[in-house]
C-alpha positions in Angstrom: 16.9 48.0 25.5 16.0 46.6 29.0 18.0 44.5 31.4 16.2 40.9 31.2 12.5 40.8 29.4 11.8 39.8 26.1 10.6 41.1 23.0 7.6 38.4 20.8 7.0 37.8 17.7 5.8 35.3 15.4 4.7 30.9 14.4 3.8 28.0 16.1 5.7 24.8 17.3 5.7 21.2 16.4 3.6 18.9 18.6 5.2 17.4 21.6 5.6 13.7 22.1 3.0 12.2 24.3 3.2 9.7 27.1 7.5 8.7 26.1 9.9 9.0 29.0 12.4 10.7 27.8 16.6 8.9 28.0 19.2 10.3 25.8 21.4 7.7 23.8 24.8 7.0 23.5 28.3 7.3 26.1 29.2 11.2 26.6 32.5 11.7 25.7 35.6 11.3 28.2 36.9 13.5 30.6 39.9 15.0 28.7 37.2 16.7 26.1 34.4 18.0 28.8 35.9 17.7 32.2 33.7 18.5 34.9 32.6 18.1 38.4 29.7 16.8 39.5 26.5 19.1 40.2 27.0 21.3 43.2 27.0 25.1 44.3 30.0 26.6 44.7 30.3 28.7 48.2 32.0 32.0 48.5 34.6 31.0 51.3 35.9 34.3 51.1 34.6 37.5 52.7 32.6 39.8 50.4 34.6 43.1 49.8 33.2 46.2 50.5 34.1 49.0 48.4 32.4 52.0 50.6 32.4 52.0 54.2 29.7 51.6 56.7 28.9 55.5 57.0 28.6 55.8 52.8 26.6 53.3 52.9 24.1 54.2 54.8 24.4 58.0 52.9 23.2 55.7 49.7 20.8 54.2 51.6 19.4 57.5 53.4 19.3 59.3 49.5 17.4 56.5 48.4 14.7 57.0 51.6 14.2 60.3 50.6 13.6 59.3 46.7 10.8 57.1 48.0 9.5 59.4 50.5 10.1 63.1 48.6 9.9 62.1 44.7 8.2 58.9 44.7 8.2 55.9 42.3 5.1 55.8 39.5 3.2 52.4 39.9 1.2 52.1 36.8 -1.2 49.8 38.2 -4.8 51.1 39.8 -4.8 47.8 42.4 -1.3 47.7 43.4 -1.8 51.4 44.1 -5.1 51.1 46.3 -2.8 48.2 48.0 0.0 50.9 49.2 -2.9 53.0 50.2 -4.4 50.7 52.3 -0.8 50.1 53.8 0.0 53.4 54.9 2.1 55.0 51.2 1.0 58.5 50.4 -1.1 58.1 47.1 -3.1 60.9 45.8 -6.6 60.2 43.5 -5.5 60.5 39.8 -1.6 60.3 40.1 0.7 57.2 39.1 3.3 58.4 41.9 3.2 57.0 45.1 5.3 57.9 48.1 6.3 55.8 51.2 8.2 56.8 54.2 11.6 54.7 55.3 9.9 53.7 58.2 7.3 52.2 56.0 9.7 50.4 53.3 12.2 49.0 56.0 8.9 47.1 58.0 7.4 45.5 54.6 11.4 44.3 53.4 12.2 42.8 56.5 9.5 40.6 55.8 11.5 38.4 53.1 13.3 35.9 53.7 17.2 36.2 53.9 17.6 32.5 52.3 15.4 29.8 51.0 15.5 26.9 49.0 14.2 26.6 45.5 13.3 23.7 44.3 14.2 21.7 40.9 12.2 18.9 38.4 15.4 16.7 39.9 15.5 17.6 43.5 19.5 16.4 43.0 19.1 20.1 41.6 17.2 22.3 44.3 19.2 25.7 44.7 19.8 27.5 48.1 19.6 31.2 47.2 20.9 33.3 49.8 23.9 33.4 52.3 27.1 32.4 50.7 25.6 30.1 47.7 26.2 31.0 44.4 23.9 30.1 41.1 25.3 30.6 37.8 23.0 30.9 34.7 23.4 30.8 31.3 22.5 33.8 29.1 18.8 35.7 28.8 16.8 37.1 26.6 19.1 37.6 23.9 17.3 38.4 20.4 19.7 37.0 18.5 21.7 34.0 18.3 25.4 33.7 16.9 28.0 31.4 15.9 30.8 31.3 13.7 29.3 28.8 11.2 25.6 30.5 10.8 26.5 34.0 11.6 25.0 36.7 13.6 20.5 35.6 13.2 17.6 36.4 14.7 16.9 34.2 17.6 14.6 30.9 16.7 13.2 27.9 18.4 16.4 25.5 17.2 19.2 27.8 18.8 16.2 28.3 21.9 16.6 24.5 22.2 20.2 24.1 21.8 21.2 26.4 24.6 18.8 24.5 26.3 20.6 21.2 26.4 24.5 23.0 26.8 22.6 24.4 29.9 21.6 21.1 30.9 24.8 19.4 29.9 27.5 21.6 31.8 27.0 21.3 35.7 28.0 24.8 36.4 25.0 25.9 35.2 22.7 26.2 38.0 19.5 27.5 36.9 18.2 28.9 33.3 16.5 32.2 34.3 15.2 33.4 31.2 14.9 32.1 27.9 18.8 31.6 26.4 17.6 33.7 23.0 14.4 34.8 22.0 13.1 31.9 19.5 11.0 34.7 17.1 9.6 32.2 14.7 6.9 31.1 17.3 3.8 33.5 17.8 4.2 35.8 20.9 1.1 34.1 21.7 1.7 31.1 22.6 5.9 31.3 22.6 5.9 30.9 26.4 4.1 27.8 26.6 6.1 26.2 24.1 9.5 27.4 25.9 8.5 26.5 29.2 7.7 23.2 28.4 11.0 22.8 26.4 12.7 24.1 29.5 10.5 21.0 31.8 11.4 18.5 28.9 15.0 19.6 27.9 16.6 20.5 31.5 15.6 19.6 35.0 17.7 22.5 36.6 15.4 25.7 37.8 13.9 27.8 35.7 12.4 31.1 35.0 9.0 32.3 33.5 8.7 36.6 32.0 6.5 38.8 33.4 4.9 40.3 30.4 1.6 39.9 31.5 -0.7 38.4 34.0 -1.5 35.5 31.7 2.1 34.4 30.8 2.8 34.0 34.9 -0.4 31.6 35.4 0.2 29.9 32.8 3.9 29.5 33.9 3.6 28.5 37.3 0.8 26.0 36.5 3.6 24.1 34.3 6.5 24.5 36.7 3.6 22.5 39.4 2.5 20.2 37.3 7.0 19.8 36.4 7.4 19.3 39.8 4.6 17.1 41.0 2.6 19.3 43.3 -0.4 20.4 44.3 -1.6 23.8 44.4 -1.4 23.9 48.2 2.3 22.3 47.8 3.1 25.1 45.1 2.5 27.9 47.2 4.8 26.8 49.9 7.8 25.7 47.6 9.5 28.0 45.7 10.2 26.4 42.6 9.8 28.9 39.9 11.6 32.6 39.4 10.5 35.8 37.5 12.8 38.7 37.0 11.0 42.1 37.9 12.9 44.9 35.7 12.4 48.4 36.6 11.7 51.3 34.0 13.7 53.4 35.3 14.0 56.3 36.1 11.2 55.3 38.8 8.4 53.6 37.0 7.0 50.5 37.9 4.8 49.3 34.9 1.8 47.6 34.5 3.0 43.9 33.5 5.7 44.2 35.8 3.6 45.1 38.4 1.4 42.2 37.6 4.2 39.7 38.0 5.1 40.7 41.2 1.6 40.4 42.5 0.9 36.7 41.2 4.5 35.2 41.9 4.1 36.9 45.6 0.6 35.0 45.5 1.8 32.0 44.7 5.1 32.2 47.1 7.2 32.1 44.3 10.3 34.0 43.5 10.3 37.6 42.2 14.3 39.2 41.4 13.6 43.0 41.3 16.3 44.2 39.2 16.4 48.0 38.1 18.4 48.7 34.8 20.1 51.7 36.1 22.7 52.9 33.3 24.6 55.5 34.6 24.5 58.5 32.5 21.5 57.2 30.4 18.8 56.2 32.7 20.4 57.0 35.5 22.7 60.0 37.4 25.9 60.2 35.6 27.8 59.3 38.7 27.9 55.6 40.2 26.4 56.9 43.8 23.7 58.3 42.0 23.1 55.0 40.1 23.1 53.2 43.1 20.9 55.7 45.0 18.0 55.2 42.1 18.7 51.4 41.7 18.0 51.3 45.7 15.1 53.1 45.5 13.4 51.1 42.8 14.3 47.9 44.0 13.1 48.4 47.9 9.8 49.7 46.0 9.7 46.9 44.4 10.2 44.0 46.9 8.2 46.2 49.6 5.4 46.1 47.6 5.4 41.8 46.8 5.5 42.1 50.9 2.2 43.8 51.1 0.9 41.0 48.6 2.1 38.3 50.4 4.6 38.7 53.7 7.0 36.5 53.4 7.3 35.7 49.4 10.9 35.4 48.7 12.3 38.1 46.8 16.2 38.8 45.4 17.3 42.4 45.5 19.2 42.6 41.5 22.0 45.1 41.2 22.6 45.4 37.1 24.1 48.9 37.1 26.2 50.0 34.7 27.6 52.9 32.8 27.0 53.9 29.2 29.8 55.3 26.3 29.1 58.3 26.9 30.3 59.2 23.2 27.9 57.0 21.8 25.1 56.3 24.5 25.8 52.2 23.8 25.8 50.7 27.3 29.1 49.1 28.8 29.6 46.3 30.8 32.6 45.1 32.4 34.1 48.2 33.3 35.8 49.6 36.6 32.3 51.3 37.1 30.2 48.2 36.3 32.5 46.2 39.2 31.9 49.0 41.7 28.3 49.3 41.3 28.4 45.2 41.4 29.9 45.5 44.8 28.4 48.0 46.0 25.1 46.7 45.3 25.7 43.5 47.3 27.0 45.5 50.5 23.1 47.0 49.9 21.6 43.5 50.2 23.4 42.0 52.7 21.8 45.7 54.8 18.7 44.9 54.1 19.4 41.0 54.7 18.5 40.0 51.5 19.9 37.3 48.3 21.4 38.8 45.5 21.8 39.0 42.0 24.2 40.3 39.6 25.5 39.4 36.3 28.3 38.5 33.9 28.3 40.2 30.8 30.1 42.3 28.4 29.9 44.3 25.5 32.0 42.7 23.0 30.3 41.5 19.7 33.1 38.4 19.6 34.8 36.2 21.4 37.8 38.0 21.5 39.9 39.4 24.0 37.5 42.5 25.0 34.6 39.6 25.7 37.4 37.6 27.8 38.4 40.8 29.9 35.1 42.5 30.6 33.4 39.0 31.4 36.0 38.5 33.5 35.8 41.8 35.2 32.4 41.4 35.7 32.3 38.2 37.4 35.0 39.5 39.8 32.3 42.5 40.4 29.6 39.8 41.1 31.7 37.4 43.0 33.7 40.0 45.1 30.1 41.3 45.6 27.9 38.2 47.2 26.3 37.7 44.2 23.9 35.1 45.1 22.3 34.3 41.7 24.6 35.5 38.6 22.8 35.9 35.4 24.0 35.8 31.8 26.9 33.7 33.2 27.1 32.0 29.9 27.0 32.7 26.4 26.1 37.0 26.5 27.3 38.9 23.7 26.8 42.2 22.3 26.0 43.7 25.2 23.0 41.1 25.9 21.9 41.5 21.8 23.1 38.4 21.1 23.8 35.0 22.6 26.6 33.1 21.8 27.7 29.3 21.0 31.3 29.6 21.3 31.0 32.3 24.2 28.9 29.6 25.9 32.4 28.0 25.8 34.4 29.8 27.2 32.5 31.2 29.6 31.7 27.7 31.2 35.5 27.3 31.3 35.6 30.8 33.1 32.9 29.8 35.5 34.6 26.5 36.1 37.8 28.0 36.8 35.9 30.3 39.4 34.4 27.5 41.0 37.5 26.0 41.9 38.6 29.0 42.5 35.7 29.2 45.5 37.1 25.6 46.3 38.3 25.4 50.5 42.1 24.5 49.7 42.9 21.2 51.5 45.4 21.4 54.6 45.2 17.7 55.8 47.9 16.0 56.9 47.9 14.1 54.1 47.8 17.2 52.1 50.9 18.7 53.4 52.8 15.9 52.1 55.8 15.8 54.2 56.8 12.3 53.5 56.5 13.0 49.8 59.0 15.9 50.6 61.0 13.7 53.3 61.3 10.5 50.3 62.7 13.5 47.4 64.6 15.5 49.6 67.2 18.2 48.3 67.2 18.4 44.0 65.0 16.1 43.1 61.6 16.2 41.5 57.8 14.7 42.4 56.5 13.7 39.0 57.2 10.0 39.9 56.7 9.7 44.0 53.4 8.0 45.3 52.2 10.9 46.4 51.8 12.3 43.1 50.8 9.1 41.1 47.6 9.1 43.3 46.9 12.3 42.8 47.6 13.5 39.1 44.6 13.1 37.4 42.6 15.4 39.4 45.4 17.3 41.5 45.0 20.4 39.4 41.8 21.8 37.2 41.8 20.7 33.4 40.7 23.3 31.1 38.3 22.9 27.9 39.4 26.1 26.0 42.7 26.8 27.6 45.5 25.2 25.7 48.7 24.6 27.3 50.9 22.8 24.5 54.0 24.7 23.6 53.9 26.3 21.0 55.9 24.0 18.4 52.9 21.3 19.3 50.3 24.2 19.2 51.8 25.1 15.7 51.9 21.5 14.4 48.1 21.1 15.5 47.3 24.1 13.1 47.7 27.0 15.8 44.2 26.7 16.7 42.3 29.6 18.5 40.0 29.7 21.7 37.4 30.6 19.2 38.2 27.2 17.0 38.1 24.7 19.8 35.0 26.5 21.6 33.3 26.1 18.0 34.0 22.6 18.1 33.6 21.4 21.8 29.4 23.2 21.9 28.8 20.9 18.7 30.5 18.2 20.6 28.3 18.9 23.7 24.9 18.9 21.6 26.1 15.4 20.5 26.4 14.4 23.6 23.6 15.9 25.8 21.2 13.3 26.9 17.7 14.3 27.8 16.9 14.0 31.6 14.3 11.8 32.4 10.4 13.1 32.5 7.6 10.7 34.0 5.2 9.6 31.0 2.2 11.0 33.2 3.7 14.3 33.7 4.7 14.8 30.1 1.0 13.7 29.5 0.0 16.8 31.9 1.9 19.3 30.5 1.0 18.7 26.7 -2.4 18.8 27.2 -2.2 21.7 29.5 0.0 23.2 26.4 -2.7 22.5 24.1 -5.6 23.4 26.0 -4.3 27.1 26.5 -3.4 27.3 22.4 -6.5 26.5 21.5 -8.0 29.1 24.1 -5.4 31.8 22.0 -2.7 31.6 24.2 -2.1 35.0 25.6 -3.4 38.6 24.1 -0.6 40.4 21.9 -0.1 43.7 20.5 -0.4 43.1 16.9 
């Protein structure tokens, strides 16, 4: 199991429609069954906590040094090692390994930028990634797809879709870096073309194309230009596209990975470098030593898209964890899993750079173990700086599958956070004292001015959370979290409308798509 990349497999997809612009029908249904506010970033207006001090921080950051400089890091790629040659890393004829010195690594990383902008289909959607912004995205790479009517299933193109448009229907969710679930009925060859241009035609939110190959980028980042409008001078000065870059880890860099790094720095596009550091597994069996090795591998990383290209923006991704250590399953929400989330943002902000974490659990419901460590895990990414938090939405089964009715209720979480993140208002107007002066002693609010004006909105409404007592609860059927998340994501596929798409770039993309699958679309294993 890795942290992010997917797994092909197998069929083709039906033709898109040429030349229609694309407007959903129909009224979406009223505030009281989806409220929501209006597209925006939430801020972290508080102070990210550090969980070490200064001095251990720098002891993770000096062990990690000396990985890079005494052990080394395999790069399993002939030109990317001739490139650290020619920079100054210690590479010896015939080996994978390759060694750099801290002087060396610290030059190259300062080189990326500590914020930037990335840029959407509708610019109403452009992301800030850096500083105290915060993207939430729904689930990756999931294999398989579950919900309580259809049952645990491998992942195909209808469920691909579907999480598609809940992405593109809930504001909280920012971005969609990575496919929602692996849609295994199309061929591996030509899966990505189809799924990027579903993610162009379905959303107009940033999105994110897999490094599995040097083809799959190109072929990527052409769509997300022609998506956007620009030229290929444009492209390479607007970040507008994302790849996650996962580690094998222990230190090995392979081949693909390696590859996508090189073309997204190429193109100024945006590479996350994101170890998968399990702690006990793939990792030391102690947090430190997780965090020393997911250091290491991700400053080898982003230090190497600097050589390619100084200046590509680059996110420094924390995704340690620990594993059951009776089992070997990996865990997620645990107190080690919020450390290692913390920690790992006090190593970004070091090196000045964006980062990512995640939200996720092991649970194989929605039940209260995917409630607690979901929650506990946002907490780790939040309280950490996370910049852009994956798998915000809809991970189950310790990223195995994706899930409808977790959707839910994770979009109710994330909500809840964001208002969380919300500055509270001290206006004068705010402080109500002639609401307080017109009750006085014993009285109550419910009917002053004060309140009428401000009811509706005065507190945040909930889509899962049900706060009936319980004879009215009990009268309703007692319904569960789990009942009325299954019913509001069928509700929120009714009502999804498909953003708007100019005829003549729909035009672009489909015959760009069907160009590349009658070339064969990509080379494949099997």
């Amino acid at each position: 199991m890795t942290g992010d990349i997917d797994a092909p497999l197998l069929s083709e997809t039906a033709p898109a429609r040429r030349g229609r612009r694309r407007r959903g029908g129909g009224e979406k249904p009223g505030p009281d069954l989806f409220p929501q506010k209006p597209f925006r970033q939430p801020r972290n207006i508080f102070k990210p906590i550090e969980a070490i001090s200064a001095d251990e921080l720098e002891a993770i950051h000096a062990a990690s040094m000396r990985v890079l400089e005494e052990i080394g890091i395999d790069f399993l790629h002939e030109e990317a090692r001739e490139m650290l040659k020619a920079a100054g890393a210690d590479v010896k004829p015939g080996e994978d390994r390759i060694r750099m010195d801290r002087a060396m690594v610290e030059e190259l990383i300062a080189n990326a930028p500590a914020e930037f902008t990335m840029r959407a289909r509708n610019q109403a959607h452009d992301l800030q990634i850096g500083g105290n912004a915060i993207a939430f995205s729904c689930v990756a790479s999931a294999p398989n797809s579950v919900d309580r009517d259809g049952g645990r299933r491998p992942g195909n193109q209808e469920d691909f879709r579907n999480f598609l448009k809940l992405s593109q229907f809930f504001n909280i969710i920012h971005c969609i870096m990575g496919y929602p679930v692996e849609p295994v009925d199309i061929h591996a060859s030509v899966r990505h073309l189809d799924c990027i241009a579903d993610m162009v035609r379905l959303t107009d939110k940033v999105f994110h194309i897999y490094s599995l190959g040097r083809e799959r980028n190109l072929d990527g980042m052409e769509i997300a230009r022609i998506a956007n409008g620009l030229t290929e001078s444009e492209f390479i000065d607007t970040p507008c596209v994302a790849t996650v870059i996962n580690t094998s880890s222990p230190l090995r860099l392979d081949t693909v990975m390696i590859q996508g790094l090189i073309e997204m720095a190429k193109a100024g596009q945006v590479s996350i470098v994101t170890p998968f550091t399990l702690a006990g597994a793939m990792a030391p069996v102690t947090v430190a030593g997780a965090l020393t090795l997911q250091n290491a591998e991700a400053l080898a990383g982003i230090a190497f898209a600097q050589i390619v290209r100084p200046g590509a923006p680059m996110v420094y991704g924390g995704f340690t964890s620990n594993v059951d250590m009776k089992s070997g399953a990996p865990a997620f929400g645990t107190p080690e899993y919020m450390k290692a989330a913390i920690v790992g943002g006090q190593l970004a902000r070091r090196y000045n750079l964006p980062y990512r974490s995640s939200g996720v659990c092991a649970a194989n419901t929605v039940d209260y173990q995917a409630a607690l460590e979901t929650t506990l895990s946002e907490w780790g990414a939040i309280n950490g700086g996370g910049n852009i938090i994956k798998h915000a939405a809809g991970w189950l089964e310790g990223g195995l599958s994706a899930g409808f009715e977790k959707f839910i209720t994770d979009i109710d979480l994330l909500q809840k956070i964001a208002e969380y993140l919300t500055p509270l208002d001290v206006s004068e107007d705010a402080l109500a004292i002639e609401a307080i002066k017109d009750v006085g002693p014993a009285g109550h609010f419910f009917g002053t001015e004060h309140t009428q004006a401000r009811y509706k909105d005065a507190f945040y409404s909930p889509i899962v959370s049900d706060w009936r007592n319980y004879e009215t609860w009990a009268e309703a059927g007692s319904p569960t979290a789990y009942d009325k998340a299954n019913m509001l994501y069928k509700k929120a596929l009714e009502a999804y409308q498909a953003p708007a798409l100019d005829p003549a770039i729909d035009e672009e993309i489909t015959a760009f798509v069907d160009r590349r699958k009658a070339e064969g679309g990509v080379p494949t294993d099997f």
